[in-house]
C-alpha positions in Angstrom: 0.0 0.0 0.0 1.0 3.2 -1.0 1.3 6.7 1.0 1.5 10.5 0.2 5.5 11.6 0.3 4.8 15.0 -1.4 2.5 17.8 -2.7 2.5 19.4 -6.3 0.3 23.1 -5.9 -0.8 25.5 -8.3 0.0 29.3 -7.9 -2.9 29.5 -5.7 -1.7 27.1 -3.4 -4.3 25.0 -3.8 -2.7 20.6 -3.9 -3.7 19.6 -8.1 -1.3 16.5 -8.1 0.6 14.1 -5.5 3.7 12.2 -5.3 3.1 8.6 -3.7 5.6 6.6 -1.8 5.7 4.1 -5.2 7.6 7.4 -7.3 3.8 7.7 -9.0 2.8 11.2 -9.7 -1.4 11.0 -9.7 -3.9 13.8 -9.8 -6.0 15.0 -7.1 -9.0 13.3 -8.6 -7.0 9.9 -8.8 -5.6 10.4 -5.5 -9.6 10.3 -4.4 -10.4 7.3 -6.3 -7.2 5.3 -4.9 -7.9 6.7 -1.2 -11.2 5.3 -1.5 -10.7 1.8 -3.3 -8.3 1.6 0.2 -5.1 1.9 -2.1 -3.4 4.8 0.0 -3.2 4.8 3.3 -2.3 7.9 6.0 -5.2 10.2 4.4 -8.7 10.0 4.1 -11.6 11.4 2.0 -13.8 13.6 3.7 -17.6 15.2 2.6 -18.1 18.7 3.7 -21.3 20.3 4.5 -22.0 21.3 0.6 -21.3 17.6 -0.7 -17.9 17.9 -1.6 -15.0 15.1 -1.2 -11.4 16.5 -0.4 -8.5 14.4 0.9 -7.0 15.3 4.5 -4.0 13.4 6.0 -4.9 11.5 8.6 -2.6 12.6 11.3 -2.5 16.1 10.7 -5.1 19.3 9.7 -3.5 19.7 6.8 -0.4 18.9 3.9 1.3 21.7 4.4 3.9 19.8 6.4 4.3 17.7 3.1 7.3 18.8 0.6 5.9 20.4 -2.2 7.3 19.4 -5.7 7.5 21.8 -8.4 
């Protein structure tokens, strides 16, 4: 099983792409897909209050303690 070493962002700041601890580099929208068929583990896909899914780590608020890649 895989898990999330790094971050790609936009110039907004906002996360568009991951690096996984396999060297893949997947979208956010695969990252979803693969967090909930249980293929990454350490975050988790969350619903908020207006229906939408975002990924958060699972032991922290945030990814801004991951590395970003550019």
């Amino acid at each position: 099983m895989e898990t999330i070493a790094a971050v790609h962002r936009n110039h907004f700041g906002e996360i568009i792409s991951f690096v996984t601890s396999g060297g893949r580099i997947i979208s956010y929208r695969k990252a979803l897909m693969d967090t909930e068929n249980g293929l990454i583990q350490g975050i988790q896909a969350v619903q908020d209050m207006n229906g939408t899914i975002s990924l958060i780590p699972e032991a922290a608020q945030s990814f801004d303690h991951y590395p970003s890649v550019f």
